[in-house]
N, C-alpha and C positions, 0 to 999 in steps of 0.2 A: 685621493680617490683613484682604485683602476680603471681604467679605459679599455675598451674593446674599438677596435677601427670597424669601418662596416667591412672591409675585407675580409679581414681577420673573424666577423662573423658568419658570414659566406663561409669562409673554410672548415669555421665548426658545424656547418648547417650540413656541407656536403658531404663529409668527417665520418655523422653518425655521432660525433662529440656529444657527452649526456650534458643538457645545461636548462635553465630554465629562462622563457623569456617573457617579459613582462611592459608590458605597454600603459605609461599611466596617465595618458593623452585621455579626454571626456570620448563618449560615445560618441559622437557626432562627428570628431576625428576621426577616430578608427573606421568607421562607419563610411568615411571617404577614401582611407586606404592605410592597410596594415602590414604587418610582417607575420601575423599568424599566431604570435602570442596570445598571454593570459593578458584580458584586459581589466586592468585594477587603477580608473582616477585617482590623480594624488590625493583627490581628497576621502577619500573611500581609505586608502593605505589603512589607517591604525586600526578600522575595525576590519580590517580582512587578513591581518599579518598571519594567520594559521595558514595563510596558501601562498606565502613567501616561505617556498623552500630553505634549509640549510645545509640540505647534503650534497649539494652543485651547487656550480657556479650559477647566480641567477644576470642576467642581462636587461640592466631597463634601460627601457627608454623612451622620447616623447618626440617631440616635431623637431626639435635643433639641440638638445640635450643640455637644457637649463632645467626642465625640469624634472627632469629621471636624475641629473646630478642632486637639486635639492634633496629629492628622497632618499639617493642613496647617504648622503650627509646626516641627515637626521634617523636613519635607522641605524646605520653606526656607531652613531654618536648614543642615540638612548634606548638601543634594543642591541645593542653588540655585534649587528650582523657585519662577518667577515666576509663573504662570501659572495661581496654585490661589484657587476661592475656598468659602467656608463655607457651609452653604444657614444661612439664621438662623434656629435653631428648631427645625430639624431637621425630619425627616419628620410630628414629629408638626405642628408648625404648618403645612407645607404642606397635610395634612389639615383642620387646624382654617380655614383663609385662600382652600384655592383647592378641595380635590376632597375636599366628607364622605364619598364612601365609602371613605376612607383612613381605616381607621380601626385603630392597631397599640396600644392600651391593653390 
C-alpha cells in the first residue's frame, strides 16, 4: 500500500497538486475536526464508490490510519483502484507534524 506522510501532504496542499481527499472517519469525527476533504464512513464506501475518483491520486484517511488503510486494501484488492494512497498517521499525525490546531483527542 502507498503512503503519503502528512508532510508530504502539506506540500501537495500548498503545490496546487490536483488530488483527491477523502475522510472515512463517522460524522461525529469529522464533525470534531477535519482536513476539508470528501467525507465517505468506511461503511458508506461500497455504495458511494462513483465519487472515489480515478483520474488522481485520491488520499484517505481516518484518526491514526488503520482505517483509511483497511479501505484502501479492499478497493484494491476487489474494485482495482490503483490510484489510493494512506495519509500515515492519520489525521491525528498531520495535527501533531504539520497544523497544532488540529487537534481531534
Amino acid at each position: 500500500m502507498n503512503e503519503i506522510t502528512p508532510k508530504e501532504l502539506d506540500q501537495w496542499k500548498r503545490s496546487g497538486k490536483e488530488f483527491q481527499l477523502i475522510d472515512v472517519r463517522e460524522p461525529y469525527e469529522a464533525e470534531a475536526c477535519n482536513l476539508g476533504g470528501l467525507l465517505i464512513p468506511m461503511g458508506e464506501i461500497l455504495e458511494r464508490l462513483a465519487e472515489i475518483r480515478k483520474d488522481v491520486t485520491v488520499v484517505i484517511h481516518c484518526r491514526s490510519g488503520g482505517r483509511s488503510g483497511a479501505v484502501i486494501n479492499a478497493l484494491s484488492r476487489r474494485y482495482g483502484y490503483e490510484n489510493l494512497v494512506n495519509l500515515s498517521g492519520g489525521i491525528l499525525a498531520y495535527g501533531r507534524d504539520v497544523d497544532p490546531t488540529i487537534v481531534c483527542e
